[in-house]
C-alpha positions as MATLAB code, in Angstrom:
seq = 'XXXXXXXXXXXXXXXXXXXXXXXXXXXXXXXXXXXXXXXXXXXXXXXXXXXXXXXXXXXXXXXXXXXXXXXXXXXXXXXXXXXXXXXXXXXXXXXXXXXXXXXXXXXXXXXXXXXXXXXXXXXXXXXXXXXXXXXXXXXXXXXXXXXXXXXXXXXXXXXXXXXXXXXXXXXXXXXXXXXXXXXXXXXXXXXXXXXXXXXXXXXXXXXXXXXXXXXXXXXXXXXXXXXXXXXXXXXXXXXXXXXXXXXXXXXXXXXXXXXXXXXXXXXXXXXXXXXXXXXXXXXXXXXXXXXXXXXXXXXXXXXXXXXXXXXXXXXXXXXXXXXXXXXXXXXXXXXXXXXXXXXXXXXXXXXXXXXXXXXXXXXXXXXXXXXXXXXXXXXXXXXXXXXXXXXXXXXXXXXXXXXXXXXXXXXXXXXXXXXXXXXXXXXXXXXXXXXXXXXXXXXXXXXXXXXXXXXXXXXXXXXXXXXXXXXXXXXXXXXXXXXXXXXXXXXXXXXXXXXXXXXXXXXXXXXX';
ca = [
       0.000    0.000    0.000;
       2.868    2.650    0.819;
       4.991    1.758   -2.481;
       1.231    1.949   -4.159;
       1.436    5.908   -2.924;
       5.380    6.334   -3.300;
       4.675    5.147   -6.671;
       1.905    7.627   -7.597;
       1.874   10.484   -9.718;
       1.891   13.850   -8.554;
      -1.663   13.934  -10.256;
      -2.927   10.519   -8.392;
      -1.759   12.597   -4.780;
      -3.609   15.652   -5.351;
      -7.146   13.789   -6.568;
      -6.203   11.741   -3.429;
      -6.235   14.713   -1.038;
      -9.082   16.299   -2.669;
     -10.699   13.078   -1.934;
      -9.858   13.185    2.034;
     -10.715   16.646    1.896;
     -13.831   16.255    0.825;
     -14.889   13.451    3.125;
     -13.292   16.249    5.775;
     -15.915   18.476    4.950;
     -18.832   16.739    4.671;
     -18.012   15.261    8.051;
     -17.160   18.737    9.904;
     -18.271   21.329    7.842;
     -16.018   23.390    5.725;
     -14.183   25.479    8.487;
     -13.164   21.624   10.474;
     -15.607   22.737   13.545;
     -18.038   20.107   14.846;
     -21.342   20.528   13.644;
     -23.556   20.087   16.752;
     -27.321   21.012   17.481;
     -26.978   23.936   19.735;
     -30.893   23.947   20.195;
     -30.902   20.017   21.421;
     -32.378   19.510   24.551;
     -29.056   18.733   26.386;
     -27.662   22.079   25.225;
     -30.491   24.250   26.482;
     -30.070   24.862   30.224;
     -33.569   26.258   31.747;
     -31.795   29.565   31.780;
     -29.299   30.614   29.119;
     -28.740   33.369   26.592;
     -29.935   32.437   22.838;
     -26.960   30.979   21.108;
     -27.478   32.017   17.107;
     -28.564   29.988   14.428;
     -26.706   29.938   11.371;
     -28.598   27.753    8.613;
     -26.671   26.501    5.883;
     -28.451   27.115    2.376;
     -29.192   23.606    1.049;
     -29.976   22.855   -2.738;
     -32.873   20.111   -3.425;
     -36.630   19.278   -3.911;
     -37.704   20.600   -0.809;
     -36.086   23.860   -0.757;
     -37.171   24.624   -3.874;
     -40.515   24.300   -2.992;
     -39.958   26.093   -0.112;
     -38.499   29.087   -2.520;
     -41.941   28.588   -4.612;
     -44.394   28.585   -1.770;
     -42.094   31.824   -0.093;
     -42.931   33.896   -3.531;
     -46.744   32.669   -4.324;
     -47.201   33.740   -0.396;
     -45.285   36.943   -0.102;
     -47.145   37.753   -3.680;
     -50.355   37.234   -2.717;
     -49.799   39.660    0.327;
     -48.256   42.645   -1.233;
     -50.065   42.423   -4.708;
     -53.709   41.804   -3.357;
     -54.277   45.006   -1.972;
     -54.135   46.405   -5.543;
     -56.663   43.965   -7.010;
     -59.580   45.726   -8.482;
     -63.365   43.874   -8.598;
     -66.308   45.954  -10.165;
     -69.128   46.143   -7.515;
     -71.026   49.055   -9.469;
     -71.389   52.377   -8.493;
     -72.104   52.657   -5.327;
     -69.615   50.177   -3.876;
     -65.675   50.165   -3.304;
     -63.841   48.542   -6.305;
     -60.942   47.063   -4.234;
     -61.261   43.564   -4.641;
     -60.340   42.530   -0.911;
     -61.062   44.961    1.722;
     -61.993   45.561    5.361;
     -64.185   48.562    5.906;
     -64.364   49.366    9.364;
     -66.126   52.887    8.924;
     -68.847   51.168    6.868;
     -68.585   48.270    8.893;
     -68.385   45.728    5.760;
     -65.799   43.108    4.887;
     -65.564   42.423    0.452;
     -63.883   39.811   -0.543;
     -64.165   39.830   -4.534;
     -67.591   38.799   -5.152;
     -68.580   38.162   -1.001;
     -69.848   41.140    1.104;
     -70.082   40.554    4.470;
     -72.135   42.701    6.940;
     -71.282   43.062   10.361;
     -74.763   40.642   11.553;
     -73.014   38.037    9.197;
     -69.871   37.307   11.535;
     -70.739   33.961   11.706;
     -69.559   33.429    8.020;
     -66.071   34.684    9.254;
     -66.352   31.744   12.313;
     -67.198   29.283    9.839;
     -63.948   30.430    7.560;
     -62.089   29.889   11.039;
     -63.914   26.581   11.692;
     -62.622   25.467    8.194;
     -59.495   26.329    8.369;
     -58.706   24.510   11.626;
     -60.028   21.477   10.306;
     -57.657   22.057    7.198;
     -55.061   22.146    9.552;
     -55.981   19.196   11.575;
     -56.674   17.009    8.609;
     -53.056   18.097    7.394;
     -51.241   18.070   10.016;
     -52.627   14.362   10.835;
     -51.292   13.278    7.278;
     -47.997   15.007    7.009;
     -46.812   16.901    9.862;
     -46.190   20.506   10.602;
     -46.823   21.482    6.773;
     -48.081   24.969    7.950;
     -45.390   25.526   10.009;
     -42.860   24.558    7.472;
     -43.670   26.265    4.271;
     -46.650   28.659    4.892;
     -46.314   30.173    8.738;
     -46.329   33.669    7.858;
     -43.159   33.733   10.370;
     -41.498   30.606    8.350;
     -41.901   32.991    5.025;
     -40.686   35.648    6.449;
     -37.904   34.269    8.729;
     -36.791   32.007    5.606;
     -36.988   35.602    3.261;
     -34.766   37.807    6.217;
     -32.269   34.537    5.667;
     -31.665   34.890    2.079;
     -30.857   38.401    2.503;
     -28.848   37.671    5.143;
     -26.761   35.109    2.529;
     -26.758   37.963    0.145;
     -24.374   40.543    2.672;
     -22.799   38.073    5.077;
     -22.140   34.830    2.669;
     -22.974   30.922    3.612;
     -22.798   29.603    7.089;
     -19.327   29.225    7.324;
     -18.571   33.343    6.526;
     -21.566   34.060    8.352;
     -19.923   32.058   11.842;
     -16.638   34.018   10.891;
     -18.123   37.497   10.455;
     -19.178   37.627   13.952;
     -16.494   36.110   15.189;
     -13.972   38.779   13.915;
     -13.471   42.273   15.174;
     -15.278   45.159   14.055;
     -13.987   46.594   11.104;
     -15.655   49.070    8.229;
     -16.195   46.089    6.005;
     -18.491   43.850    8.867;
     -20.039   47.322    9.350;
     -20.890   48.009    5.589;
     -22.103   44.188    5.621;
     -24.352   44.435    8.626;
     -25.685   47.778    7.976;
     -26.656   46.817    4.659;
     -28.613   44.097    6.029;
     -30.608   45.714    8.323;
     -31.626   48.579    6.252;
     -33.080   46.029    3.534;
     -34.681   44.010    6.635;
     -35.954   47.865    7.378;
     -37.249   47.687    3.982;
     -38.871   44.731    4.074;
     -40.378   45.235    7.326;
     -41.954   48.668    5.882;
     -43.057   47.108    3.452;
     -45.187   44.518    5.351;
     -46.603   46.711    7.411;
     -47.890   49.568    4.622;
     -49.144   46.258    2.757;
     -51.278   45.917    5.585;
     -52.574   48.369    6.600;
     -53.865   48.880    2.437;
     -56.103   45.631    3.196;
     -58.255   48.482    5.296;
     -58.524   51.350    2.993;
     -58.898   51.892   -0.770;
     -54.910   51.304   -1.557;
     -54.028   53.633   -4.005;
     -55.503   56.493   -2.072;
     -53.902   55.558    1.303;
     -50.551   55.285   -0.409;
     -50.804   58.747   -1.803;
     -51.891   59.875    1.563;
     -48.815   58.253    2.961;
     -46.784   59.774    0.797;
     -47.753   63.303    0.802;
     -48.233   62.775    5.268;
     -52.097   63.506    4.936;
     -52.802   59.734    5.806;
     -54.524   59.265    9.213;
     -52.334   58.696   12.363;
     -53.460   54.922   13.074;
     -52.091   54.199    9.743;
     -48.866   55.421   10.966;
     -48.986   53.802   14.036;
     -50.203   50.043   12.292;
     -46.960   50.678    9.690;
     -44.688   51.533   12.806;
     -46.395   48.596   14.443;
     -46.349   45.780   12.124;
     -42.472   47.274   10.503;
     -41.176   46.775   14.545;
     -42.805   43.139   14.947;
     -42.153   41.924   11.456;
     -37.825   43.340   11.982;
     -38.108   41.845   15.358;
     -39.787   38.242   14.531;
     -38.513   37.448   10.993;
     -34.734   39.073   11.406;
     -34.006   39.308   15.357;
     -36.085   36.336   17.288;
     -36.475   34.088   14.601;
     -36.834   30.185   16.099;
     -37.252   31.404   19.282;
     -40.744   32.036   18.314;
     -41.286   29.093   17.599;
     -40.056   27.361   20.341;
     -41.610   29.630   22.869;
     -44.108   32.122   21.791;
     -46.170   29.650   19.574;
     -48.802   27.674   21.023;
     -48.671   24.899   17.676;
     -46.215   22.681   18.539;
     -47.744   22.112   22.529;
     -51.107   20.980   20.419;
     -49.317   19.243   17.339;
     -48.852   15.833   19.360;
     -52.787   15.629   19.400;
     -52.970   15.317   15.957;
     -50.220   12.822   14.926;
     -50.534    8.585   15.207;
     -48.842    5.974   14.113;
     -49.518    6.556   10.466;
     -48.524   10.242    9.973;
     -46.181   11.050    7.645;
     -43.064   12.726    9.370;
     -39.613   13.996    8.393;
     -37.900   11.500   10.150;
     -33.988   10.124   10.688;
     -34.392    6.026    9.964;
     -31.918    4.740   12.803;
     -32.822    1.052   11.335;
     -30.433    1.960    8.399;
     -28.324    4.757    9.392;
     -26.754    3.442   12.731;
     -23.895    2.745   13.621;
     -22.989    6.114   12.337;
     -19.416    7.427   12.220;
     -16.679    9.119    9.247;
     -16.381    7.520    6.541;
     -13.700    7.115    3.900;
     -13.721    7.202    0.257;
     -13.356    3.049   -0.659;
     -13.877    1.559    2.092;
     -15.972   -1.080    3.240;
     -20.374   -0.505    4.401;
     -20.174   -4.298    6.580;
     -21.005   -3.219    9.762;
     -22.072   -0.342    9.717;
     -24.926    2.771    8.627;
     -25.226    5.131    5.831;
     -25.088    7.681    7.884;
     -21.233    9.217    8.251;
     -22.356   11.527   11.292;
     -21.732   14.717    9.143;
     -24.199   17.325   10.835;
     -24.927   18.408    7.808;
     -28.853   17.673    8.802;
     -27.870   20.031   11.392;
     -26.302   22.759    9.404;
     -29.305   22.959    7.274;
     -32.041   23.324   10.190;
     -33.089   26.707   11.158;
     -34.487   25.639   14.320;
     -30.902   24.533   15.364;
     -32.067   20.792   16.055;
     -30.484   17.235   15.391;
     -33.448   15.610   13.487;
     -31.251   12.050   14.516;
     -33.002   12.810   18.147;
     -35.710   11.975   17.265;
     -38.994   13.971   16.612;
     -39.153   17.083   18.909;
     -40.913   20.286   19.825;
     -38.796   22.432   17.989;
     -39.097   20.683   14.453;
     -41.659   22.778   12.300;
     -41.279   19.776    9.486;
     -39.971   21.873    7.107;
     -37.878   18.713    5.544;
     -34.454   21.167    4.603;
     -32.586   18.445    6.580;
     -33.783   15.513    3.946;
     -32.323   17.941    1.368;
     -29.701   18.098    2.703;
     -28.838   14.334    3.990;
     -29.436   13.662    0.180;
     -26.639   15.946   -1.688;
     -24.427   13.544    1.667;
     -26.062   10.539   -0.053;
     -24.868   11.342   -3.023;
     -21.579   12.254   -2.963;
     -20.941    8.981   -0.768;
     -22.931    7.041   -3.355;
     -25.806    5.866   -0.797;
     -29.279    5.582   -1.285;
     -31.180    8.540   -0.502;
     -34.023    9.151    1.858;
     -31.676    8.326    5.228;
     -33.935   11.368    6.581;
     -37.348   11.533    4.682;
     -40.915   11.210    5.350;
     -41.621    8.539    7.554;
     -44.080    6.849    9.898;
     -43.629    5.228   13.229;
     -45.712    2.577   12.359;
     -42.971    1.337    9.015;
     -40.479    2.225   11.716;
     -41.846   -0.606   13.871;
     -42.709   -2.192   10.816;
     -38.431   -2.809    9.639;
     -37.852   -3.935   12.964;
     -40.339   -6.964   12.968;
     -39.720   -7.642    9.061;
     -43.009   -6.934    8.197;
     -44.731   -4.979    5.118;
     -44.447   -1.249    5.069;
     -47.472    1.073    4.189;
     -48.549    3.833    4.008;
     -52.938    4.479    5.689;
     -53.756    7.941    4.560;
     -57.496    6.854    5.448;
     -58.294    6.230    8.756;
     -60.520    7.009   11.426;
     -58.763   10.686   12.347;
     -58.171   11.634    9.035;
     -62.182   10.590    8.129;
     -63.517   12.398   10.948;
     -61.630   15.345   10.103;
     -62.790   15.089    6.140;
     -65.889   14.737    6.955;
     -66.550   17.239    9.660;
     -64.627   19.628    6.275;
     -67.458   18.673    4.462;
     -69.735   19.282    6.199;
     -68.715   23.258    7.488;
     -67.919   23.632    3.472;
     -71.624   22.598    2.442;
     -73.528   24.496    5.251;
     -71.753   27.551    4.335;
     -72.288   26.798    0.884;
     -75.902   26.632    1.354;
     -76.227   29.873    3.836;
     -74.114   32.083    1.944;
     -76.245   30.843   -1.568;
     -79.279   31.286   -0.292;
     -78.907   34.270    1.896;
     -81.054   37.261    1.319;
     -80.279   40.621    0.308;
     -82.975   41.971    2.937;
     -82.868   42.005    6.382;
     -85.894   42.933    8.809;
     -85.555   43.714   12.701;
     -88.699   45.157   14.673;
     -88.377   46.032   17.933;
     -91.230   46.228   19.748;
     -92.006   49.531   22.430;
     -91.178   48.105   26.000;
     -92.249   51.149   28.126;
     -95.135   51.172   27.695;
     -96.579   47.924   26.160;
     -99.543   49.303   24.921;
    -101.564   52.966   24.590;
    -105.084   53.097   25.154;
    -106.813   55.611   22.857;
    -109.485   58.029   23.066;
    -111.375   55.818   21.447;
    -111.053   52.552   23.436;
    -108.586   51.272   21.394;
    -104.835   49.775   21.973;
    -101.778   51.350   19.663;
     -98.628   49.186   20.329;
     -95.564   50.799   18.694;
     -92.471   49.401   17.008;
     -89.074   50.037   15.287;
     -89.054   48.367   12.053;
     -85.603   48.612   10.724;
     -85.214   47.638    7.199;
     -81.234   46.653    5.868;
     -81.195   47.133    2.114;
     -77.775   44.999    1.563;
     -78.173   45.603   -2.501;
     -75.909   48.184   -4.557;
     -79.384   49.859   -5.668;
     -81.784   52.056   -4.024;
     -85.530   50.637   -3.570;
     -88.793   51.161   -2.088;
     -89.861   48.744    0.393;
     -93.714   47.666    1.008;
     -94.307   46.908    4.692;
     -97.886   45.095    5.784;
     -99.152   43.624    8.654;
    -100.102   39.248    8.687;
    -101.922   37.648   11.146;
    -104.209   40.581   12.274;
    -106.825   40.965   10.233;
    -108.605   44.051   12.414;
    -105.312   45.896   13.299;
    -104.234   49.135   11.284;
    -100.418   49.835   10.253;
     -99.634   54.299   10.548;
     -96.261   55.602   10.428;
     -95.054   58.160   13.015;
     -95.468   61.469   10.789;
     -97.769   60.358    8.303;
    -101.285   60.097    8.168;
    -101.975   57.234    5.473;
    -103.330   53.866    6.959;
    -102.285   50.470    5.881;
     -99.440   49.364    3.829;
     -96.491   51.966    3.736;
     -93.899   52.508    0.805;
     -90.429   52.657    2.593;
     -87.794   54.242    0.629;
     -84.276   52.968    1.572;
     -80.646   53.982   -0.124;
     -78.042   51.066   -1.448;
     -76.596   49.336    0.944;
     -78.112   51.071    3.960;
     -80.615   50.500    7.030;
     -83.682   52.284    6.851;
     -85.232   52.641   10.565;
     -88.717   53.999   10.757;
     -91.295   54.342   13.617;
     -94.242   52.354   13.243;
     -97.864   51.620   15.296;
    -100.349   49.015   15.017;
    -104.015   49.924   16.152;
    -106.703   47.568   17.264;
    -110.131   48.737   17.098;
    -112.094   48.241   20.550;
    -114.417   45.532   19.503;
    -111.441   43.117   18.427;
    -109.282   43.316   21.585;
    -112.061   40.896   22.912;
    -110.007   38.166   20.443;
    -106.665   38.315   22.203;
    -105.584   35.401   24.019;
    -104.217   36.524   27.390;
    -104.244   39.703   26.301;
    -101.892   39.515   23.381;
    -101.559   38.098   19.782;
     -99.307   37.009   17.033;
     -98.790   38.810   14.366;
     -96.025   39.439   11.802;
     -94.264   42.593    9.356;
     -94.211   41.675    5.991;
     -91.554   43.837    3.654;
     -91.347   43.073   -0.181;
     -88.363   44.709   -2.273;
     -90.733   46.434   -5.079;
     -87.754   46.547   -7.454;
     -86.920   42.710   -7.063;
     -90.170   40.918   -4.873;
     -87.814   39.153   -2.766;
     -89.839   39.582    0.855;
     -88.960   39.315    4.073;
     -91.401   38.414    7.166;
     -90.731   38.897   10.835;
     -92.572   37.682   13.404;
     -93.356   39.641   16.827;
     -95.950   40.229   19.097;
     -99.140   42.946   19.560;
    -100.242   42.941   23.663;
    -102.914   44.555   25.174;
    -104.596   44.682   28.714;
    -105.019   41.352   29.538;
    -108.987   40.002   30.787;
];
């Protein structure tokens, strides 16, 4: 073996130290420090000062789609604002927007009035579900690609790359002693994190007024002061959270993974280290022998890639939002040491058990938690469905006079008054026709008017018409009241489209 090396040419020796080299590297990381998970459980004391993650950009399937779900995300938020949707002319044309002063939430083609919350519950409802039904199959997916502080941690990252370099200059840059060039660097980055943080917050604050008005407001300082104060707000959070905090978020201020463990079993998919193949781990070098021992050459490079600073070879924990960076990059490991891939992929405990007896692997997407959860999907999706298809642009409240219940007339007759308020949710103005059902003797008036009967209501787009209203009975009919009172009901038709609208309430009178 030694005369094999004496004997070799000067070009053998160098591909031969490249070689070591690179199994160097991919054991210790570039710089020849031990890669170790500085978030594992044995290296958090109850009381300690954050020690930095550095994440090591990773090239593969998953961070890809990570890249592609960041920019459909971040898009949608800064772009939809600006979305125009034709509601006619009395109505805002921004296609999503939350009205406060008019107390009305559009979302393209859906209105929602305030008296119409429970639409926004049953969005809420749904997306929990969604979540649990998700989460049940494949882990933390939320947490790993769509978490609005996953997007914008992962986004503060890559500029982060872009002044300071990869891990390895990062770790070195903060190491070394202020000078004018780790100034320039770091100063660079916080002013785009600035940027970006400004950004989020003016994007938000446009989801609550018509956006290109606001912005010009903004611009020329005649916007309102909350506006300020929500930019100021959301810029400091948004800085603090996606650039300062980061993981620690996770790991402490989020509620998600304390309630995760409810909604895994034995059959959900998880990004998961396979010990069964991997172990005994240790270095390994170029051409020689696998007997004995696992794929996996204890590289930390799993670790290197994690931005929650964890070892996924522990095991699943807390910290792990799922977000599968570490299968990435366990497979560019696989690769170069010409092993299959998948060491760290998505996995189930139950296959786990399943390698250690010898018995099939498979994978149960349907099962009981995952049909409960479907179906309970359904069936929020198709009662909304129904209520929001069949909902009515016409809304009737009366409100019948407490104090007193009932006015006796001159005439021996009772007059009961009530509040009919009449909520014209259409874009067009129309006259209303209210009646009486139910008492055939009693007499409809309206307070200022001396017309009997049915009354024409006149009520603007998208407005509530209130109007004071009294039902007489004659003297010779109260003796038809049963204790004293009857049932009776306001009828209002929409002249300009017949839909009608009845509400039922109550006419008392001295009881026998």
């Amino acid at each position: 073996m030694a005369s094999d090396v004496l004997s070799a040419s000067p070009a053998d020796k160098l591909a031969g130290l490249a070689r070591q080299a690179a199994d160097f590297d991919a054991a210790h990381g570039k710089d020849g420090e031990t890669i170790t998970a500085v978030n594992a459980e044995q290296n958090r004391p109850l009381f300690a000062s954050r020690v930095k993650v550095y994440p090591k950009l990773v090239h593969g399937t998953f961070r890809r789609l990570k890249w592609a779900v960041m920019a459909i995300t971040l898009a949608i938020y800064y772009i939809t604002p600006w979305l125009r949707w034709d509601r006619g002319p009395n109505a805002p044309d921004q296609a999503v927007l939350l009205d406060l002063p008019a107390r009305r939430f559009y979302f393209f083609f859906i209105e929602i009035w305030p008296q119409e919350i429970y639409y926004l519950t049953g969005l809420l409802i749904l997306a929990s579900l969604l979540l649990f039904l998700v989460t049940s199959l494949a882990g933390r997916v939320w947490c790993g690609y769509t978490c609005p502080q996953t997007v914008w941690t992962d986004l503060f990252i890559y500029v982060e790359r872009l002044f300071e370099g990869e891990r390895a200059a990062r770790i070195r840059l903060d190491k070394s002693p202020w000078s004018a060039g780790k100034l320039a660097r770091k100063t660079g980055k916080h002013i785009v994190w600035l940027l970006i943080a400004i950004a989020t917050g003016g994007a938000w604050v446009f989801y609550f007024a018509d956006a290109p008005a606001l912005a010009s407001d903004l611009v020329t300082l005649d916007a309102p002061l909350i506006a300020y104060i929500f930019i100021g707000l959301f810029t400091g959070t948004t800085y603090l959270l996606g650039g300062i905090a980061r993981e620690q978020v996770c790991t402490y201020m989020c509620p998600w993974p304390r309630i995760q463990g409810a909604m895994f079993d034995d059959d959900s998919l998880l990004v998961s280290y396979k010990p069964d193949r991997g172990e005994p781990r240790g270095p390994h070098k170029k051409g020689t022998s696998w007997d004995g021992r696992g794929d996996c050459i204890d590289c930390g490079q799993c670790v290197a890639a994690c931005p929650m600073g964890i070892d996924i070879r522990d095991g699943m924990q807390l910290e792990c939002i799922q977000c599968a960076l570490c299968i990435d990059a366990c497979n560019e490991i696989m690769d170069k040491v010409e092993r299959p891939r998948n060491l760290i992929g998505y996995d189930t405990p139950a296959n786990k058990e399943a390698r250690r007896l010898g018995t099939k692997e498979k994978v149960r997407l349907i099962r009981p938690r995952t049909v409960i959860y479907s179906g309970l999907l359904l069936l929020v999706s198709a009662i909304m469905i129904n209520t929001f298809a069949t909902r009515a642009q016409l809304e009737v409240n009366v409100l019948r006079d407490r104090n007193p219940l009932f006015v006796k007339l001159s005439d021996g007759s009772i007059r009961n008054g009530y509040q009919v308020k009449i909520l014209n949710m259409d874009h067009e103005a129309a006259d209303f026709r209210v009646a009486i059902e139910g008492l055939p003797e009693g007499v409809l008036t309206v307070q200022g008017r001396d017309t009997q009967g049915a009354q024409i209501v006149p009520a603007a787009a998208d407005s509530l018409e209130s109007i004071k209203m009294y039902v007489i009975l004659p003297v010779e009919a109260l003796g038809r009241l049963d204790d004293g009172e009857a049932d009776f009901a306001f009828t209002v038709e929409n002249l300009r489209t017949g839909e009608m609208v009845e509400n039922d309430t109550v006419f008392r009178g001295p009881q026998k």
